[in-house]
N, C-alpha and C positions, 0 to 999 in steps of 0.2 A: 195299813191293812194287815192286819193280821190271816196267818195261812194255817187250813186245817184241812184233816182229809173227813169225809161224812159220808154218812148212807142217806140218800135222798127216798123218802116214800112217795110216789104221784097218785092222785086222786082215780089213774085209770090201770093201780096194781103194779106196775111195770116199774118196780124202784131202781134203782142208782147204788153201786157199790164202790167205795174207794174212791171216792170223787175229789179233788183238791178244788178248794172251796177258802177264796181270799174273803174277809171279813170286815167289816167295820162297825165296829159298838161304839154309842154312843150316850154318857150318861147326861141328862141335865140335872139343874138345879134342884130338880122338886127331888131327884130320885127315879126317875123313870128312865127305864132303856128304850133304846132304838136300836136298831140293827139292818144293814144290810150288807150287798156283797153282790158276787159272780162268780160262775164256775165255767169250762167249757163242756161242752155234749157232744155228742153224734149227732149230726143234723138229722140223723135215722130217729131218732130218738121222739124228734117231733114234739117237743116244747113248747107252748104256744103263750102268746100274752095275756097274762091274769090267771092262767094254772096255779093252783095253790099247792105247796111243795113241803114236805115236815123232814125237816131237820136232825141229823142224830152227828153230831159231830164228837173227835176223836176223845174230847174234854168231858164227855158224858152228857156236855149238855145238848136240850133238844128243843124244837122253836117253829116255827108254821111263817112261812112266808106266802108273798104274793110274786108272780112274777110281773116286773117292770116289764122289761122289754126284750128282746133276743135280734142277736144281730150276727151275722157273718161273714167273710170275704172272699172275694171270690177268689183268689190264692188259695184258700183254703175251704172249699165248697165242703167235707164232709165235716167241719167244725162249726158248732153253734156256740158263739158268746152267750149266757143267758144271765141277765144284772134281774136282782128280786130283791125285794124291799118286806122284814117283818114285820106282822099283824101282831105281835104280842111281844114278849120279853122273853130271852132266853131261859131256859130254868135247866 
C-alpha cells in the first residue's frame, strides 16, 4: 500500500483536507487500473456507505471513488476507518 496525503471533495460540499490516504493500484493485463484504499475520519464527519468521494492526491493525480465500507472501535469512538474502492482510473 502505498501512502499519500489528499484533499477529499464529498458530494454534500464538506471536503477533507490533508488526509493520509494508504493506496493500492492495481494494473492488469489488458492495461486497465484499479484502485482502492483507506483513510481515517472524524466520526463527526459522518461518512456513510456508498458516498462517492473525488480524490486529489499529493502526485497531482485525481480519481472518484465509491465508499466500501466504514468501521470503527470502540477504543477509539471519534475515529472512523473509511475502506473505498475506484470507479474509474486514476488520471
Amino acid at each position: 500500500m502505498q501512502s499519500h496525503t489528499a484533499s477529499i471533495e464529498r458530494t454534500n460540499r464538506k471536503g477533507l483536507k490533508k488526509v493520509e490516504v494508504r493506496l493500492t493500484i492495481t494494473e492488469s493485463s489488458t492495461g486497465r487500473q484499479s484502485w482502492s484504499g483507506e483513510f481515517t475520519s472524524l466520526s463527526t464527519d459522518g461518512i456513510l456507505p456508498d458516498e462517492r468521494l473525488s480524490f486529489i492526491l499529493d502526485s497531482g493525480q485525481k480519481g472518484t471513488a465509491r465508499v466500501r465500507e466504514t468501521s470503527f472501535y470502540s477504543r477509539t469512538p471519534e475515529a472512523t476507518q473509511i475502506h473505498f474502492t475506484g470507479v474509474g482510473p486514476l488520471v
